[in-house]
C-alpha positions as CSV (number, residue, x, y, z in Angstrom):
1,X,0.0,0.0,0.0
2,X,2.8,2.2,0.8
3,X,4.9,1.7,-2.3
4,X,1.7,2.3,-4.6
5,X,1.5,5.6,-3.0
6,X,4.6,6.9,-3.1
7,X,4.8,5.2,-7.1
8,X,1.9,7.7,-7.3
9,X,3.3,10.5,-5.8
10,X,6.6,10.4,-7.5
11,X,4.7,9.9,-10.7
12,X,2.9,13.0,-9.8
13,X,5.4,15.2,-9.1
14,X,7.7,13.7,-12.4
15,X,4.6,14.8,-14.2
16,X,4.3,17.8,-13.2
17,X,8.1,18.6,-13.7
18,X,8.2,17.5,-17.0
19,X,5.1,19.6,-18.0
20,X,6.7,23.0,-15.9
21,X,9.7,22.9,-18.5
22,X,7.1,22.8,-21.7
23,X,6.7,26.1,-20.9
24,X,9.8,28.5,-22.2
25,X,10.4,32.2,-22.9
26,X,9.8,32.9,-26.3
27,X,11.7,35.6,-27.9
28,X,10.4,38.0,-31.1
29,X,12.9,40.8,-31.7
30,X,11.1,41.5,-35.2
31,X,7.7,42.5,-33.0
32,X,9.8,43.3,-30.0
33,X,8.4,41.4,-27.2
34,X,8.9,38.1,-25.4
35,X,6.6,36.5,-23.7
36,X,6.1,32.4,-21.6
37,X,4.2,30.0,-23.8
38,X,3.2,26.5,-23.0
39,X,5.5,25.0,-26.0
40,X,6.2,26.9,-29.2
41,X,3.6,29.2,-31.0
42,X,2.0,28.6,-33.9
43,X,2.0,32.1,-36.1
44,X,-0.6,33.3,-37.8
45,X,-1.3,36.5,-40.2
46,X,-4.7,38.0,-39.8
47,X,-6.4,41.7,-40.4
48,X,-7.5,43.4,-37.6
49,X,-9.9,45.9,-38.1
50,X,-9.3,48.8,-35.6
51,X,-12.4,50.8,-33.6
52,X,-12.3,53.3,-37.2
53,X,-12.5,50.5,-38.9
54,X,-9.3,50.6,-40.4
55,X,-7.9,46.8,-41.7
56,X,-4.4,46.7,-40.4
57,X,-2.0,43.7,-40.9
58,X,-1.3,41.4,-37.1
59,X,0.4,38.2,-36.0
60,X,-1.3,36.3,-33.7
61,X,0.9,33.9,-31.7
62,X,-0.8,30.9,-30.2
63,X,0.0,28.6,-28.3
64,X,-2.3,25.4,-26.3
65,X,-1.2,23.5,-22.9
66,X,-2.8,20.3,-23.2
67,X,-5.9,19.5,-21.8
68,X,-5.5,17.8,-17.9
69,X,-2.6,20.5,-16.9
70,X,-3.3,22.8,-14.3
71,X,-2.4,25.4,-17.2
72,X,-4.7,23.7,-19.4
73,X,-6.1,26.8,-22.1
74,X,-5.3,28.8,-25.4
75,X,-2.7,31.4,-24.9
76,X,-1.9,34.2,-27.4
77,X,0.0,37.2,-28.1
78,X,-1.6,39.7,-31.2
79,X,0.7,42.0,-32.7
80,X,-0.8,44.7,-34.5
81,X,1.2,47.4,-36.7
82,X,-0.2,50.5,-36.5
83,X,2.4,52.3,-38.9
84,X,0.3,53.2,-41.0
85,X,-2.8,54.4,-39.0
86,X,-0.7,56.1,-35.9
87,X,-3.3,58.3,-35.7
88,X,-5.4,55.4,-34.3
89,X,-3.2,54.4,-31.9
90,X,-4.0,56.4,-28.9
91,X,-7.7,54.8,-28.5
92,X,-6.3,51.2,-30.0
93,X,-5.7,50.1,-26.4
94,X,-9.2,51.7,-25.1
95,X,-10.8,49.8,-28.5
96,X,-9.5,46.3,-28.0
97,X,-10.6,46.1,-24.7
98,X,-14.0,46.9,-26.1
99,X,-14.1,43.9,-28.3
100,X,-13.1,41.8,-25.2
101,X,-15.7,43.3,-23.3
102,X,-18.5,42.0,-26.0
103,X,-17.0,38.7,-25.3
104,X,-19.0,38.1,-22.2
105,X,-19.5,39.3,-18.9
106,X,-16.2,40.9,-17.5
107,X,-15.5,40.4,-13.7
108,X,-12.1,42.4,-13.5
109,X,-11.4,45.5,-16.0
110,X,-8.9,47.8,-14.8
111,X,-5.6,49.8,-15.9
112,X,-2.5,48.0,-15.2
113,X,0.7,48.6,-16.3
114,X,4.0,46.3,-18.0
115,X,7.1,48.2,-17.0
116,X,5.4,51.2,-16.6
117,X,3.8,50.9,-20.2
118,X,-0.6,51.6,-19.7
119,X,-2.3,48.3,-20.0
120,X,-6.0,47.4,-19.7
121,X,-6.1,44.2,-17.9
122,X,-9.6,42.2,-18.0
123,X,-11.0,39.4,-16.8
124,X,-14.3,38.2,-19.0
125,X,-16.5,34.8,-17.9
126,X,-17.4,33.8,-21.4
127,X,-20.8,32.1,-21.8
128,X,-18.7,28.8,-23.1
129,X,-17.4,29.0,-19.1
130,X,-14.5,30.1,-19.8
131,X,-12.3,33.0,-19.0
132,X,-10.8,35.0,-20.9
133,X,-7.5,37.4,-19.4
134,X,-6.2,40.4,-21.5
135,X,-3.5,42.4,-20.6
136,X,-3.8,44.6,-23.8
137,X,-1.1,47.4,-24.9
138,X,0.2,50.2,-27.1
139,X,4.2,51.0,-27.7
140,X,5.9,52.2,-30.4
141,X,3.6,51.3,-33.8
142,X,2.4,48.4,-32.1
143,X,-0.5,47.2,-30.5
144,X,0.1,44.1,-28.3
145,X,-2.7,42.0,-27.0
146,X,-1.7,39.1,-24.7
147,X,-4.7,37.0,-24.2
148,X,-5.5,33.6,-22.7
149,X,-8.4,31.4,-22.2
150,X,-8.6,28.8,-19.9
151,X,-11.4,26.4,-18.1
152,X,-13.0,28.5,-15.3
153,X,-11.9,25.5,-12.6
154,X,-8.0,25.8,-13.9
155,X,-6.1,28.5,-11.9
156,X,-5.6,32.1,-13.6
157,X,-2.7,32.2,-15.6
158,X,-0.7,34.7,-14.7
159,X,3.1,33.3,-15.3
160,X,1.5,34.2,-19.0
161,X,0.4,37.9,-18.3
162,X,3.1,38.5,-15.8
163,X,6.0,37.6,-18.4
164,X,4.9,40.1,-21.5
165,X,8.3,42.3,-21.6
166,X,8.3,44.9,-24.4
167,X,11.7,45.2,-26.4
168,X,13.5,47.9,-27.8
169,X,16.0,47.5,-31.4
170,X,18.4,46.1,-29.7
171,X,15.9,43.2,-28.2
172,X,16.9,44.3,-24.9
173,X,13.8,45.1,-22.6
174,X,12.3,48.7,-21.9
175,X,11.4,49.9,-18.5
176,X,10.6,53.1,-18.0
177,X,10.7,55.4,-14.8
178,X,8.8,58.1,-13.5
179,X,10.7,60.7,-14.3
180,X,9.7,59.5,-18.0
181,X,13.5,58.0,-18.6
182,X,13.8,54.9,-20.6
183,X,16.1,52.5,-18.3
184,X,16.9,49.3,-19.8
185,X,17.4,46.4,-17.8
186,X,20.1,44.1,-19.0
């Protein structure tokens, strides 16, 4: 009786090891950011249509951790180039976290911030009984929308919104102070 639990146990914690190290820092110097994903992204090229209604190319970055986890869920990160509407991009930020809104009923909705870059941050119960987390951000020409859905019963992901860094040309990560200096840490 002993053995089988301690078989189980160890089995357990093996498990559970071995599923930790699927998930890795993934590194995109062309969208400057880098961001935790269960296992490597899939990329994707989509339009995005902005709250104008201006079609603008994105990348959606996705990646899934397998069903059973405690991480089980979809987790993205959608670049969006705003070069060519820059205008736009001062309400981008406001207007993406209006689509998520839609999405269902949101239970946390709040400004945030990523090295002292604004964020909206939102929680949404979806009628599929999920949740959906955004931590949704402008820099540069870029809108970046780091998203993931998981199971309502799985706990919230935030090793995945907590690791969004924001990179400058070199690929080294911005952090900005108060006195609006750009620091970078290294």
């Amino acid at each position: 009786m002993r053995f089988g639990f301690m078989a189980a146990a160890v089995a357990v914690c093996l498990s559970s090891a071995v599923y930790a190290q699927a998930w890795s820092e993934y590194l995109n110097r062309e969208e400057f950011f880098t961001v935790n994903f269960p296992g490597d992204p899939k990329v994707t090229e989509v339009a995005y249509k902005t709250g104008k209604g201006t079609a603008l190319k994105a990348k959606v970055f996705t990646a899934t951790a397998p069903a059973g986890s405690i991480t089980a869920g979809r987790y993205a990160m959608t670049v969006v180039d705003y070069s060519s509407a820059q205008g736009e991009l001062s309400t981008a930020v406001a207007d993406a976290a209006k689509l998520y809104r839609a999405k269902g009923t949101p239970t946390y909705d709040e400004p945030g911030n990523v090295d002292r870059i604004k964020t909206q941050r939102q929680t949404v119960e979806t009628p599929n009984m999920t949740y959906l987390m955004t931590e949704i951000l402008a820099h540069g020409t870029r809108l970046y929308i780091v998203e993931a859905e998981t199971a309502m019963n799985v706990p919230p992901p935030a090793q995945f919104q907590a690791s969004v860094q924001i990179l400058d040309e070199k690929g080294e990560r911005i952090r900005y102070e108060n006195d609006g200096v750009t620091r970078v840490r290294r």
